[in-house]
C-alpha angles and dihedrals in degrees: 000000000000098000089055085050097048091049100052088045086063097050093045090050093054086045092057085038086056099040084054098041083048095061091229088171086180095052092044094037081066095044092047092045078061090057091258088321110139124206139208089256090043086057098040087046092050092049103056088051099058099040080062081063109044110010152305077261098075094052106026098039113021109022087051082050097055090041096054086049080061110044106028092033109037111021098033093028087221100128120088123200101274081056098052094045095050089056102048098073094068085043088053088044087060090046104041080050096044082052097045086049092051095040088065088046097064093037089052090054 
């Protein structure tokens, strides 16, 4: 259950690090009406609009991925270990790419 959890928590955080790094004022304007609270829809949101930018794989492989870790691991404990380790490559895949993308920025700065 906690590794599901942790997982998906790294792949939520690179999803709020590229909203932010994308600039998705519309996205950010509603969390920010909720004093910095996301919500399911925000992340969604969020997610759709960065899968546009890097791929169908952010948001139909790996995002599903992370959210299954969520739901089906943590919340509903479902998910044994084989489950949850097929599953971390695509969220390290989210995570390897958030860093590479952060990583030009300061360079860029």
């Amino acid at each position: 259950m906690q590794a599901s959890e942790k997982l998906y928590k790294a792949a939520e955080e690179c999803v709020k690090a590229l909203a932010q790094y994308y600039d998705l004022k519309n996205i950010l304007g509603r969390v920010n009406e909720r004093g910095g609270r996301w919500t399911v829809t925000e992340l969604e949101k969020a997610v759709e609009a960065i899968s546009e930018r890097l791929g169908d794989w952010f948001g139909g492989e790996a995002w599903d991925r992370a959210w299954a870790l969520h739901v089906w691991g943590f919340h509903e404990a479902k998910l044994d270990a084989e489950a949850v380790r097929i599953r971390y490559p695509y969220i390290e895949r989210i995570v390897n790419e958030t860093n590479k993308i952060m990583k030009m920025k300061s360079e860029q700065t």
